[in-house]
N, C-alpha and C positions, 0 to 999 in steps of 0.2 A: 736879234741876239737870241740863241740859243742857251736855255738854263739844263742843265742833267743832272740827275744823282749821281753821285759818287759812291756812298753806303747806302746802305739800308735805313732808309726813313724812320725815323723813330718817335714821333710827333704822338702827342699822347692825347689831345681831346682832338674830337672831329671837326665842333667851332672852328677851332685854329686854320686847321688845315683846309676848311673849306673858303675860310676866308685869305689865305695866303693863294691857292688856286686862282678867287677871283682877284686878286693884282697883279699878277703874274698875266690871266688873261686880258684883264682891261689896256695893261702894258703892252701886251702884242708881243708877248714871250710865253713859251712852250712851259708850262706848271711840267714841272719832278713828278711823272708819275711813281707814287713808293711802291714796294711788296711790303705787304705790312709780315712779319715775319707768323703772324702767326696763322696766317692764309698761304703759309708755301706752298706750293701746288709739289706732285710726287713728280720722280723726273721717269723718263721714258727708257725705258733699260729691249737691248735686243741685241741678241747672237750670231755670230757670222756664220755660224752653223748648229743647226738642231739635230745632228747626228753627229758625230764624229768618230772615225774609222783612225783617224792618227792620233786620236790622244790631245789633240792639241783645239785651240779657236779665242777667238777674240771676244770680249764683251765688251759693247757700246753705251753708254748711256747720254742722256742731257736732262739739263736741269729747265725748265720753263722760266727760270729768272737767269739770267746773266749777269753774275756779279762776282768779282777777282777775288772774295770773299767767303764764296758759298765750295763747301766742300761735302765728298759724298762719302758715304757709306755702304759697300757691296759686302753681302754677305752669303754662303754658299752653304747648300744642308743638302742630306740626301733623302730628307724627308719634306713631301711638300708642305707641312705644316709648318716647318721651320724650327721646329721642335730641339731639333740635334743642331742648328745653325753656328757656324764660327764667320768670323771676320774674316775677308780675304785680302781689304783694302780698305783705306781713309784717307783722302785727301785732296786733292784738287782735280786729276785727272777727268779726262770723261773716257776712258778704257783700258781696259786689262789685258792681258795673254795669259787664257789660262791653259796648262800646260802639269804633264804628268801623273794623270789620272787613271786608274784602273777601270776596269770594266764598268758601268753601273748607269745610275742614273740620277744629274747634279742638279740642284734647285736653286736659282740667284733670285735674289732682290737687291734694288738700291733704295739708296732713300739721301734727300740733302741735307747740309745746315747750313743756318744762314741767321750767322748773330747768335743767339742762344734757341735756337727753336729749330725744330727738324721738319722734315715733311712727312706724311704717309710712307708705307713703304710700297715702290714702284710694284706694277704688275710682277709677276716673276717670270722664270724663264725657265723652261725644264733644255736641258741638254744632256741628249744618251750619247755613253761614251762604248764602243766596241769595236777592240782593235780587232786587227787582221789575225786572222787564228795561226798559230805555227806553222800548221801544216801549209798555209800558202803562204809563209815566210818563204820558208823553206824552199817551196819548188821556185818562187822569185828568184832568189838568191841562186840555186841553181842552175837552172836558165840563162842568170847572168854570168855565171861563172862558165858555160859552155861558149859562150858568145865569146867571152875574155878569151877562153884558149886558141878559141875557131883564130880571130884575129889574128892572134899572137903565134899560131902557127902559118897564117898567111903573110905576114908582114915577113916569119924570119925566112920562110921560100921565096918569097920576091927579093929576098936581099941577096941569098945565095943564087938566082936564077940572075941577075944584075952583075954579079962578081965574075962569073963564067961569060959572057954573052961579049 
């Protein structure tokens, strides 16, 4: 028989819980290992990209505990000290799309909670953002627009070389 937590352990003297441990073992059932909330460990935060030329990328995180309960906290500055820091997200996910950012350079952290108590806040993450400069908008764009007409004038010759024939 397999015993599991459900929540977050909450057991308040260590007697207790060490002696509920050994009947659980003596039993020949698996003791509830808890996360005692206020040993949360910080969760692991990383980026699908540490450059970004589109403006766009995902942030990843996990929590070192697993529980339907524990919700995070990302927060994003453009100072690594975290100084100027706002909320970008709070709640259960473990990832973001962040998306529509100006030139510059973005500083994340996460951090859990779990019950009333939070973790560290995760490693952080820097991500430089530098989009493609106009000018090779531009000639892109261009380019494709040659292409479009090259087409579009070969498709309407084969159709008049078809009509005749």
């Amino acid at each position: 028989m397999l015993i599991t937590a459900t929540s977050s352990c909450r057991l308040k003297t260590r007697c207790f819980r060490h002696t509920i441990a050994l009947v659980f073992l003596s039993l020949g059932m698996v003791y509830p290992l808890c996360v005692r909330a206020d040993q949360l460990n910080p969760p692991s935060l990383d980026s699908s990209h540490t450059n970004s030329d589109a403006g766009y990328f995902t942030l990843h995180w996990k929590g070192a505990e697993s529980s339907p309960e524990q919700t995070f906290l990302l927060q994003q500055s453009t100072l690594a000290d975290f100084s100027s820091a706002h909320i970008l997200y709070h709640g259960s996910d473990s990832s973001r799309v962040i998306s529509g950012l100006g030139d510059g350079q973005y500083y994340y952290r996460v951090r859990a909670t779990l019950a009333d108590t939070s973790s560290e806040w995760s490693r952080p993450v820097l991500v430089q953002v530098k989009h493609h400069s106009l000018t090779e908008a531009l000639i892109f764009f261009i380019a494709g627009a040659i292409v479009f007409v090259f087409t579009l004038i070969f498709l309407i010759s084969s159709s008049r070389r078809n009509r005749v024939s």
